[in-house]
N, C-alpha and C positions, 0 to 999 in steps of 0.2 A: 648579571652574573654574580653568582653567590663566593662567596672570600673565599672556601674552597675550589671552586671553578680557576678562581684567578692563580691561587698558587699554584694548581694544575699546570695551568697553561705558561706559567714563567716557568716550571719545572721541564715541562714537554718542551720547551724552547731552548734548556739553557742556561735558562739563568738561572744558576743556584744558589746563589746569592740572595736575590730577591726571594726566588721560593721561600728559601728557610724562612728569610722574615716574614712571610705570609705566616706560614705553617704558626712560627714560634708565638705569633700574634692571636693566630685563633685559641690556640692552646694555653692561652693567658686569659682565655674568658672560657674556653670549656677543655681541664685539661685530661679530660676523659675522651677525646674525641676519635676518633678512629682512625679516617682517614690524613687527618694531620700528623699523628705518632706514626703512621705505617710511614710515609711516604718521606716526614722528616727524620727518619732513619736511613730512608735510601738515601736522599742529599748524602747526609754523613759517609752513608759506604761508598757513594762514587767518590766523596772527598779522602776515601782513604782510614776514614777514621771508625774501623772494624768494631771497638768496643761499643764506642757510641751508638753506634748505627745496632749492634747485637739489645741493649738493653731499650730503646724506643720501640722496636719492631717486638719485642718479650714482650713490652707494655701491649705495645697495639692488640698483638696475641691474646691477651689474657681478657680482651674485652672481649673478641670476637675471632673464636678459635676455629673457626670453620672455612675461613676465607680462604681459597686454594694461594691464588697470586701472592697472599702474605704470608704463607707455610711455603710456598716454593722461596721468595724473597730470603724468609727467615734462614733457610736450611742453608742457599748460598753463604749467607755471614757465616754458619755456624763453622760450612765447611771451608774458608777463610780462617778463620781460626784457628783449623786443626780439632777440630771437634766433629771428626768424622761418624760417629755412631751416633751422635743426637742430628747431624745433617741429616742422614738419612732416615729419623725418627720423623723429620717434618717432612724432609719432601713425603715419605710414606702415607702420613695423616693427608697428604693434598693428594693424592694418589687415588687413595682407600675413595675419596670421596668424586672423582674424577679421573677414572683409571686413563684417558686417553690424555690429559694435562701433558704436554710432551714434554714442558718448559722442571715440572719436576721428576716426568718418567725419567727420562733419559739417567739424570746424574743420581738418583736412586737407583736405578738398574747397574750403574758405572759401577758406584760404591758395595753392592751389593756382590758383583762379581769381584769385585780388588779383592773383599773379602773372604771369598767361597763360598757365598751364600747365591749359586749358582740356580737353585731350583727353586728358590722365591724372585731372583733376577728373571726367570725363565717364564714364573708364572705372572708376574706383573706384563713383561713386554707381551705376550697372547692375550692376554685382559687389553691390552690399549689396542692390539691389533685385530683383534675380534668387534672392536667398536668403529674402527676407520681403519682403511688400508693406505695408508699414503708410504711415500718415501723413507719417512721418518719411521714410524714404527716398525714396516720390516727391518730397515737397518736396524733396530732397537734387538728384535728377535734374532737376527742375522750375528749379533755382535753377543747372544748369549749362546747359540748353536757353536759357535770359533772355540769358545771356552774347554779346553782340556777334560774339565770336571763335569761335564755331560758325559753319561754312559747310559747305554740302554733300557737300564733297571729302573729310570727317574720316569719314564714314559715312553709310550707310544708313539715316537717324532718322526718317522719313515718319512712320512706323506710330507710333516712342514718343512725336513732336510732336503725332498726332493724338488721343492718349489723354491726354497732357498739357494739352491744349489742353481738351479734352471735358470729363475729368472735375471741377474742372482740377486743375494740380500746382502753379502757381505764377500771378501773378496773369496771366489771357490779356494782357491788354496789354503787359506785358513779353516773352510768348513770342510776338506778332504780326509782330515785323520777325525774327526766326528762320524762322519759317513764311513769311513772305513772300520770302526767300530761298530756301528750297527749294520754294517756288512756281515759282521760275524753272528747276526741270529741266523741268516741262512748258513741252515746247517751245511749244504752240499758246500756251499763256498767255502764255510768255514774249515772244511776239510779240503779242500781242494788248495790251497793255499801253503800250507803246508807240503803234501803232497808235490806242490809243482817247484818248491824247494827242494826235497828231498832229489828228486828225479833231475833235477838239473847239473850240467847241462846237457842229459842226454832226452831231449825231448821225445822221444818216441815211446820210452814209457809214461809220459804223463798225456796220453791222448784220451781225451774225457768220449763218454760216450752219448747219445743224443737224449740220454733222460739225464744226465749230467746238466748239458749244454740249455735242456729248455728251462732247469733249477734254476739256473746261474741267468739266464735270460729272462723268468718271470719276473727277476728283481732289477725294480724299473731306476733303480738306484745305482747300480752297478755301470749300465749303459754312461747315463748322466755323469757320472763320476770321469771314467774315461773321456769323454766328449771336454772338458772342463776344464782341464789344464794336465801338466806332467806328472805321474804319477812318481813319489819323492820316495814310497818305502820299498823295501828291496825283495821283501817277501810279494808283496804286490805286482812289481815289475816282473817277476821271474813268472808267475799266474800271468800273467797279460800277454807276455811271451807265448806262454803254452797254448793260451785261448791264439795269438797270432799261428801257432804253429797247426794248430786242427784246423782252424781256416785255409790254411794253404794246403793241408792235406785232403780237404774234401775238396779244393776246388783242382785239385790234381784228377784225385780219383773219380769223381759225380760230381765234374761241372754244373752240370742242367737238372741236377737233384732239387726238388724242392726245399724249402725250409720254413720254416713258418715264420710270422712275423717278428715276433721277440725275438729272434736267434737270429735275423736278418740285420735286428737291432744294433743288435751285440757285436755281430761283425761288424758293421757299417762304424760302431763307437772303436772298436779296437784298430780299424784302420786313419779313425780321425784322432787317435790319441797317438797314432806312429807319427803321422804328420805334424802333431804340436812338438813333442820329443825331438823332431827331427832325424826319426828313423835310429835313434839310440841304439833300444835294442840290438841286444846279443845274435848271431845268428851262427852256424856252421857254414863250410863250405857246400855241403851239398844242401843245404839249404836256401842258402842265396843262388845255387845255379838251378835249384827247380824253378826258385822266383823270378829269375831272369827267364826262363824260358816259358813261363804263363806269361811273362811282359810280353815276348816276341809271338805271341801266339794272341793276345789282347791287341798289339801293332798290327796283325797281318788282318784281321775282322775289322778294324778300323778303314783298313785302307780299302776291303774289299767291297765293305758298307752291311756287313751281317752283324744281325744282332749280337749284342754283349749278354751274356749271360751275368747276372749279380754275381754269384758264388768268384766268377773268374776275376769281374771287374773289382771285386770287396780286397782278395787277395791279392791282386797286384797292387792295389793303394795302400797296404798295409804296409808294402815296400820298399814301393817307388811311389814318390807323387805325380800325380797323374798326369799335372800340367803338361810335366817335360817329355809325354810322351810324342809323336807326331800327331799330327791331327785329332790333337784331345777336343777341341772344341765340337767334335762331331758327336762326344758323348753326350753332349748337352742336348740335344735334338730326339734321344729313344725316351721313351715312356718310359721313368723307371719308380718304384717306392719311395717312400715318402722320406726314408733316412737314405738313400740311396741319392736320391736330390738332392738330400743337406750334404754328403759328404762331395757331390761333385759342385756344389757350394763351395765349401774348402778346399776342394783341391785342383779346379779348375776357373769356374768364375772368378772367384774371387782375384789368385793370379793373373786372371788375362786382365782383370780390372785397376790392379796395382800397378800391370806394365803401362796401362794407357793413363795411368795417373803421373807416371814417374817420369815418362817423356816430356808431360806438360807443366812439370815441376820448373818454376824460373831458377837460374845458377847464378849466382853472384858472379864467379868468374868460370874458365873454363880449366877442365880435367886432365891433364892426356899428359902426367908424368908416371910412368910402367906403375911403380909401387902401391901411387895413389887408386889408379884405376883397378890394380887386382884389390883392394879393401874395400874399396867401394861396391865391387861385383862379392866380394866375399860378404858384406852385410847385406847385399839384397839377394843373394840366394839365400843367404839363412838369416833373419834379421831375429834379433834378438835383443830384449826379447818380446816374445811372441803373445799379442794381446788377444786371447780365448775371446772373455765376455768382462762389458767394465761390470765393475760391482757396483750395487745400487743406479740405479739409472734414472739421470735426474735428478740425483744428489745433490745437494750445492759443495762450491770447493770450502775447503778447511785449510785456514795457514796452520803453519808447521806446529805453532806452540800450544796452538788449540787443539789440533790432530791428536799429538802428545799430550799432551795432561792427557785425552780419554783415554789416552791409552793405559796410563799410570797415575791415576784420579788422586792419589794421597802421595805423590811424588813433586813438589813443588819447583815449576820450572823456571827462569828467570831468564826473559831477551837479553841477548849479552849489545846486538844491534840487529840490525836489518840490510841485506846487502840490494836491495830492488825487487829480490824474486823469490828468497826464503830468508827465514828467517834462524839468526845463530842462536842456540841456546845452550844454558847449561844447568843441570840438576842440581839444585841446592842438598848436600848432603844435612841431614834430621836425625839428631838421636833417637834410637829406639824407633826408628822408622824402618823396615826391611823394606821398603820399596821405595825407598827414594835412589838420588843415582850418585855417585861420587863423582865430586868437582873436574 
């Protein structure tokens, strides 16, 4: 085993002690060597001692400036330091040369958005994801798509916000107002939108017409978006309304009307966005007693074993959730579309699967004082809140303080302790820092 081998392996074990004196010994007979100046700089930064560790790894650098591990290594010290714009100058050089290095994408991509440097953050994370698809890099892209500072004019992104969003890559309700921006190159939406503001809340004049509805349905983005989580902007919600309110009026008037697929879509997404919402939506009085009576008219076909028509069954989910209708489990049995399945997914299976999960739940103790048991029945008819789709799937977890810093990469956070299950922190206040936090 060659003297480098050895301080390797005291280093890889632990002992940093003995390392260094490995390291500092070969360096005393070749003080040009490479892997000794790299590595006995790390010793130093694990011991805390930033300068040192900053100018042995500058050494190592300057012999062999191409090394990815020692440009990522370097860039950490730098950003230690607070020398955020030379950090990101090396992870970059390790980047340029190995765009998938995740160990320097990532905090290159951090610092690159801290900054607003949102469309070279955007084009790095596609470079590492274009070369491997794992975990790690769509969150990379997922966490530049969340970014504010993405607007349409930067690129072409439909298609990655729509697989972002789908699979997902980062939590959907962060990438919602991204997507709802480039919602607005469709034009028909883009006016419709408006529109279904102005008109509210007398929805009868915002009743879109079927080259409206197949507009608003070719965008496979819009679907997705509703499916996703609760829609938070208010212009949007009052539009979703309207698309809910043409739904219940075609399944009034031409129940057994065709519709094509995308438009089957659309309804099917706006009756699974009423169900995450929890039926929020505004409605009138004559409007909740047409919808109760397509319920009792969806009850009575149930009970007598005749086919459901989608149009009737789309509209009544938009409503009421389907569970609690009588014998909902019988819709589970017709043949129906393929988002017509997913929504009796959510609004049936899943339910009956929750009730037989909640029976076999063990109790510490037993229930049955009045107040308790109505809170109880009140968080399992509406529990909240309501988990869509987890982001990144097959993530690994992040404590709290790691979480944070990415979130605020030039924001220096500091464990104040640890209580077993999170951890307490608090923002060290930084002159001339706008992003750190006050004490």
């Amino acid at each position: 085993m060659t003297a480098i081998d050895q301080a390797l392996a005291a280093h890889q074990s632990g002992k940093l002690d003995e390392a260094e004196s490995l390291y500092r010994r070969i360096l005393a007979a070749d003080a040009r060597n490479f892997d000794a100046l790299h590595m006995l700089g790390m010793v130093h930064f694990q011991h805390g001692q930033i300068e040192q560790a900053e100018q042995l790894v500058r050494t190592a650098l300057s012999i062999r400036p191409s090394i990815v591990q020692c440009l990522q290594n370097y860039g950490n010290i730098l950003y230690c330091l607070g020398r955020y714009k030379d950090a990101a100058e090396s992870f970059r050089c390790a980047v340029i040369q190995r765009p998938d290095f995740f160990p320097a994408l990532r905090p290159l991509v951090e610092l690159l958005l801290a900054e607003g440097s949102v469309a070279e953050a955007l084009d790095h994370a596609r470079r590492g994801l274009a070369i491997i698809e794992t975990w790690e890099t769509k969150s990379l892209v997922g966490l530049c798509l969340c970014s504010p500072l993405v607007e349409p004019g930067m690129s072409d992104l439909r298609a990655l916000l729509l697989r972002a969003l789908s699979e997902p890559w980062a939590d959907p309700q962060d990438l919602a107002a991204t997507c709802i921006r480039f919602l607005g190159l469709n034009e028909t939406i883009r006016k419709a939108v408006p529109r279904a503001a102005k008109a509210w809340p007398n929805l009868t004049e915002c009743l879109f017409t079927q080259q409206d509805l197949a507009q608003f349905a070719e965008d496979r983005l819009l679907p997705a978006l509703l499916e996703c989580g609760p829609l938070r902007a208010v212009g949007w919600e009052r539009f979703a309304t309207a698309l809910r309110f043409n739904l219940l009026t075609t399944a009034r008037t031409a129940p057994n009307s065709a519709v094509t697929e995308p438009v089957l879509n659309l309804y099917c997404a706006i009756a699974r966005q009423c169900f995450i919402n929890d039926y929020v939506f505004a409605q009138s009085d004559a409007e909740i007693a047409a919808a109760r009576a397509l319920r009792d008219k969806l009850g009575a076909m149930l009970a007598s074993g005749h086919a459901v028509p989608p149009l009737l069954l789309m509209a009544v989910a938009a409503y009421f959730p389907l569970h609690t209708l009588p014998a909902a489990e019988a819709l589970l049995n017709q043949r129906w579309p393929h988002a017509v399945t997913a929504l009796l997914a959510q609004q049936v299976r899943e339910p009956m699967e929750e009730r037989l999960a909640r029976s076999s739940m063990p109790t510490l103790t037993t229930i049955d004082e009045a107040v308790s048991l109505q809170v109880r029945g009140q968080y399992e008819e509406n529990p909240y809140p309501k988990w869509c789709r987890l982001a990144t799937p097959g993530s690994r977890p992040e404590v709290l303080d790691k979480l944070i810093a990415s979130k605020f990469p030039k924001s220096p956070f500091v464990a104040l302790g640890r209580t077993g299950r999170v951890d307490v922190l608090v923002a060290v206040a930084v002159p001339d820092n706008p992003l750190s936090g006050a004490r």
